[in-house]
N, C-alpha and C positions, 0 to 999 in steps of 0.2 A: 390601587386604582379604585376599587370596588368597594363598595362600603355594606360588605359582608364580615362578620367579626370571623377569626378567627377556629375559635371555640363553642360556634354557634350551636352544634347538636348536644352539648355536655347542657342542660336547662342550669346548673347550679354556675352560669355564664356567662348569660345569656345579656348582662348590661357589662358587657367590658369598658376600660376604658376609650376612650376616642382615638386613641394610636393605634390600635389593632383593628380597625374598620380597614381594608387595608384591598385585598386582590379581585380579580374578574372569576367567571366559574367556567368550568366546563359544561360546552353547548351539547355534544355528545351524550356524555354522561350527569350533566345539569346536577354535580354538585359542587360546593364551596371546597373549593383546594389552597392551599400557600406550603409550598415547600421551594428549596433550594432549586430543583428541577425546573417547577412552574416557572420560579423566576429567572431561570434562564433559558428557559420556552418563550416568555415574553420580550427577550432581551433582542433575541435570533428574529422571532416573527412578527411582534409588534400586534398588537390584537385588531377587532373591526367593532364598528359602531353600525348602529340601525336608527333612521331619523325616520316617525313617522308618526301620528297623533291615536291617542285612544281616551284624553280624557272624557269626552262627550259621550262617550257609550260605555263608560266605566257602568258597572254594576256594583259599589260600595256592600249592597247587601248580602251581594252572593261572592265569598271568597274563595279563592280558586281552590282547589285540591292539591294539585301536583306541582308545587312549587318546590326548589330545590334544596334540601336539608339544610341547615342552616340560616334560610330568612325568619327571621323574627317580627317581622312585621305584617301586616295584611295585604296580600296584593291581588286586587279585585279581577272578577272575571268580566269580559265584555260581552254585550248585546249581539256582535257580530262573530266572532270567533273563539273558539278553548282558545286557554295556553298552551296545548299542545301543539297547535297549529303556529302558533305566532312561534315558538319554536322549531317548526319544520324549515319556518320562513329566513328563519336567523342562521338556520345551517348553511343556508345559500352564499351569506357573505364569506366562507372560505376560511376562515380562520378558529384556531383551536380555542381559542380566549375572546370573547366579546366584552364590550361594556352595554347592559341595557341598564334602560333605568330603573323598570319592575323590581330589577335584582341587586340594583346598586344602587338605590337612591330611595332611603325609609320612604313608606307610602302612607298616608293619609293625614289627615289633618291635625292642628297643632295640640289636641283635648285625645287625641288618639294616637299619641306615642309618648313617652318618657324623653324628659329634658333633655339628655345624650343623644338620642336618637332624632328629635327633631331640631338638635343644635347641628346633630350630622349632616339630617335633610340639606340644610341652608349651604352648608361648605360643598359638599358635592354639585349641588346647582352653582353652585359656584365656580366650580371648577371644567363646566361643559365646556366653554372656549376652549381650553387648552385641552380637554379629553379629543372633543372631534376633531380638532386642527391635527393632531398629531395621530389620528387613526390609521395603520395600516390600508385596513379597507374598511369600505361599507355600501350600506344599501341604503335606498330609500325605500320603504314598503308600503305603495297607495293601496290597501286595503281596502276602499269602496271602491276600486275602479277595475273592469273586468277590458285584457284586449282584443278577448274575441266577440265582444259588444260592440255596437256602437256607441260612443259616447264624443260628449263636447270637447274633452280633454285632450282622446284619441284623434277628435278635427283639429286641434290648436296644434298639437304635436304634426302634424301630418299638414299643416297649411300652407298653402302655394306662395310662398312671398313675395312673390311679381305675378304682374298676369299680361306679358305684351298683347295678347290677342284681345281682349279687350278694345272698342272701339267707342262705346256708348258710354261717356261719364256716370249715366244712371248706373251701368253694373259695379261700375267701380263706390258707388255711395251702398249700392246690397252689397258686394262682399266685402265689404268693412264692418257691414253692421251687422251680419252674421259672424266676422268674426270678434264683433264685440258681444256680443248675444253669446256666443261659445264659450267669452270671458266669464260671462256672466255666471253663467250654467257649471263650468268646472268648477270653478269658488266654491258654488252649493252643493255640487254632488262631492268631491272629492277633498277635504277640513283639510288636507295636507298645505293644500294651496294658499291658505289664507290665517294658519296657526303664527304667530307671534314667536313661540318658539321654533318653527324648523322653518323661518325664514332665516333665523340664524344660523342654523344649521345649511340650510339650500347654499349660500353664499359658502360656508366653508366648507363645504363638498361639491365642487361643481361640475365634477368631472365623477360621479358617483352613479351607476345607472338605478333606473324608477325600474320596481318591481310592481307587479299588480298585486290584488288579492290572492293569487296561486303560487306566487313567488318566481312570475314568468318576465319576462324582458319583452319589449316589443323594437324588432329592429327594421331598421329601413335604409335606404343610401343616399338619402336626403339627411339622416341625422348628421349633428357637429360628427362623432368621428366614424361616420358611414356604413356604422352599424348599429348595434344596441342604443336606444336611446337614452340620455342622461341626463340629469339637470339642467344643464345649459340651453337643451331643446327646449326646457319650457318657455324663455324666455325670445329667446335669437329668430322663430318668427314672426312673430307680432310684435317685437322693436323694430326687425329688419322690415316689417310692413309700416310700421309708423315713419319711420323714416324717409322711406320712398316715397311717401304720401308727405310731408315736409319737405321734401327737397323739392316736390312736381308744386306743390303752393310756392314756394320760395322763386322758383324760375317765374312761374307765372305774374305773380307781384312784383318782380321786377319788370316784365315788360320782355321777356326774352320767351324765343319759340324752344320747345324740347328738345335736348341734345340727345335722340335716339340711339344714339348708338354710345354711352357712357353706358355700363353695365347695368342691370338696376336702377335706379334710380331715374334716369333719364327714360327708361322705360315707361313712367307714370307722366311725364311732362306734358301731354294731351290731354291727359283724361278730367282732372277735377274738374269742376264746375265753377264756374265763376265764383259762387258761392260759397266759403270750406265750410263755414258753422253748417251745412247741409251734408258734408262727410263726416265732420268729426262730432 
């Protein structure tokens, strides 16, 4: 799995060929293992994945210390956290074998590894589909975002996605527009949101819970499954608001009064404003 060679602590080694880039490491003890055992530790338990962004705060110049015997390559430290930490973080997903990419996927640029190695880089990126699809478990880790803050993020997760009490069109044109303003705001505060990469990843975890910065879960009984919130909250209510907000225009523009009492949905059939480019 892991594109850790083998015989990486022996230096006289140290460019094996491309077959032996081969297993995950221990999170515990954070060093490079492959024996018959491991691999049928991995057979029983199947390992976890951690989908979460740090290129932007990479520090290229200051490279880490305590990476785990056997990386050959350089894996930078970040502006916001040690690697010790982002490994406290990883202990959380439960399993004895991870795949990260710090440790499984050479790191840096193409003038800053050897042919092998960044012939490696490419197949491993390569191979993310099928590594996170088939992960045991895993986490998401929003590292900018704290739950015991207030934040935009913490509003979008926690949004009301109906509001029957509502009577005045005007409140319903404000709380859309703060919670498009919340959109707005989460994007910027929290890179997870709007990475190119763990959008790929968000779709094939969806059922994965969001850790904070502390490695903590934020739960509610409003969440998809009425605890720990997951992926899928990020999404479900501000679709499930768009919606309702489409369906109350849709009746309207037909010419038909709100069926109040349809769950949802008919809930908003009074409120818009003749107007919608004035909500939406």
């Amino acid at each position: 799995m892991c594109l850790l060679p083998h015989n990486a602590d022996d230096k006289s080694k140290r460019n094996p060929p491309l077959g032996t880039f081969t297993t995950t490491f221990t999170v515990s003890q954070i060093s490079v293992t492959l024996n018959m055992a491991s691999i049928n530790i991995l057979g029983r338990e199947g390992y976890g994945v951690a989908s979460y962004t740090w290129g932007y705060i990479a520090r290229w110049d200051k490279p880490a210390s305590d990476t785990p015997e056997g990386v050959v390559w350089t894996v930078p430290t970040t502006s916001k956290c040690p690697l010790s930490r982002a490994r406290q973080v990883m202990e959380e997903i439960g399993t004895r074998y991870i795949w990260w990419d710090w440790m499984c996927v050479p790191q840096g640029l193409k003038h800053q590894l050897d042919p092998e190695l960044f012939k490696a880089k490419g197949e491993e990126i390569g191979k993310q589909l099928h590594i996170y699809k088939n992960a045991a478990k895993s986490i998401v880790w929003l590292h900018s975002t704290s739950w015991e803050d207030d934040s935009a993020l913490k509003e979008l997760l926690l949004l009301e996605m109906s509001r029957p009490g509502f009577r005045d069109p005007t409140l319903v044109q404000d709380y859309t527009g703060k919670a498009g303003r919340w959109l707005e705001a989460a994007q910027a505060d929290e890179r997870w949101l709007k990475s190119g990469w763990t959008l790929q990843e968000g779709v094939l975890l969806g059922s994965t819970c969001l850790l904070n910065r502390d490695g903590m879960t934020l739960s509610d009984s409003k969440f998809y499954n009425s605890s720990e919130t997951i992926i899928r909250d990020l999404s479900i209510p501000v679709s499930v608001l768009a919606h309702n907000l489409a369906t109350a225009f849709f009746i309207q523009s037909e010419g038909h009064d709100s069926d109040t009492t349809r769950p949802r949905a008919g809930q908003f059939g009074h409120l818009p404003p003749k107007a919608p480019e004035s909500v939406i």
